[in-house]
C-alpha positions, 0 to 999 in steps of 0.5 A: 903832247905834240902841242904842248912841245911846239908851244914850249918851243915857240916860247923858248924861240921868242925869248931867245929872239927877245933877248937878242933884240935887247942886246942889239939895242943896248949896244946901240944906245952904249954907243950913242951915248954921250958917256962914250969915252971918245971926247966927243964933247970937246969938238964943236965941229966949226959950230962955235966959230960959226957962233962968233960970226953971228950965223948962229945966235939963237935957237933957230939959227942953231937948229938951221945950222945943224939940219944942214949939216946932218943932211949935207955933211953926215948924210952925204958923207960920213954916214954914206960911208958908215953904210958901206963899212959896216957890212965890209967889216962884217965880211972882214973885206979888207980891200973895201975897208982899206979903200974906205979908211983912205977916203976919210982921210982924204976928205978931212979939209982942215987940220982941225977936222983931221986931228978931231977925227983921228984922236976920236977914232984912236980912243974908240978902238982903245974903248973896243980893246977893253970890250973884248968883243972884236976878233984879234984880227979886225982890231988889227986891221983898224989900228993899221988903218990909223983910225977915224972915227968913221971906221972905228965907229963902223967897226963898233956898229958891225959889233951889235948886229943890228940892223943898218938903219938901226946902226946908222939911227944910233949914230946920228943920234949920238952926233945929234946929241953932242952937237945940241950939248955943244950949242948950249954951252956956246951960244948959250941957250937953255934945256928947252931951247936944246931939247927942241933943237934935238927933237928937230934933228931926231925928226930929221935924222930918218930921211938923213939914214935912207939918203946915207944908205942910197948913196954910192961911192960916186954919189958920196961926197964931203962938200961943205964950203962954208963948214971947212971955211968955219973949221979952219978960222976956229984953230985961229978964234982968240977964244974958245971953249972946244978943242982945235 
């Protein structure tokens, strides 16, 4: 009899962590998918005026340009700061997360980046409102904070509790992804040509997750040169398909 309860138990704890890993995962793919109302398919983050200087041209170039941006802008920057932020939303630390928001801010280097990022990180605390998953209090707290996507996205990853890497995996994922769909349009390449380039950064994405996470606030840093440079010549392109 003994037996059969420490079975029937073990069954019920199984399932009930089963059913946790299901939702975990769920939320992460809602939230790294493309569907996600944020409009982040109408950025190309300085990739189509990196296309009009010719520094993108082909699959290679784009799947070059890319890589380098997950790993010297996202990995060193934006994720670095996600890793820190979603354990200072979780905790409700509210000094961390102020300190946090400031520097997104700050390191915006062109008016486009920081348009991008605030209309971003308004419609997903827009999106979290309709959810009603977050505390009064922390969608409070974020819309005092002026929004960025960075810490809105933290706020939506701290949600799902799911592992750090996880939530960081899910979200490069998701930039990964919009990014390729990006390059398709404006390069233009084909599906196959965008699919190798997203089966690159998903390769890549791991060791750009541990980078982010390892990083301190002295070793974070929002350094891309050539990427600000491209930003600021893209909100004067004659012509464009995404936003500035």
């Amino acid at each position: 009899m003994r037996q059969q309860v420490s079975t029937t138990m073990n069954t019920l704890m199984s399932m009930v962590r089963t059913a946790s890993m299901t939702t975990e995962l769920l939320q992460l793919i809602w939230l790294a998918s493309p569907a996600l109302p944020v409009g982040g398919f109408s950025y190309s983050e300085a990739l189509e005026a990196a296309i009009d200087h010719e520094y993108v041209h082909d699959e290679l170039s784009c799947a070059n340009w890319l890589a380098d941006q997950l790993h010297l802008s996202q990995a060193r920057g934006d994720m670095a700061l996600m890793a820190q932020a979603i354990p200072a939303w979780q905790t409700m630390n509210m000094a961390r997360l102020k300190e946090l928001s400031a520097w997104v801010h700050a390191t915006r280097e062109t008016h486009e980046m920081r348009l991008q990022t605030e209309q971003m990180g308004r419609s997903l605390l827009d999106w979290l409102r309709i959810q009603n998953i977050a505390t009064t209090q922390a969608l409070q707290l974020c819309s005092e904070l002026r929004p960025t996507y960075p810490i809105a996205m933290s706020l939506a990853l701290s949600l799902a509790n799911a592992p750090l890497e996880s939530a960081l995996q899910a979200y490069a994922f998701g930039w990964a992804e919009n990014m390729t769909q990006a390059a398709l349009k404006a390069v233009p390449l084909g599906q196959i040509s965008g699919q190798k380039i997203l089966a690159r950064l998903a390769h890549e994405i791991p060791e750009a997750v541990q980078h982010a996470i390892a990083l301190s606030d002295h070793d974070r840093q929002a350094f891309c040169p050539m990427l600000a440079v491209m930003s600021a010549r893209h909100e004067t392109q004659y012509s464009r398909l995404f936003r500035s």
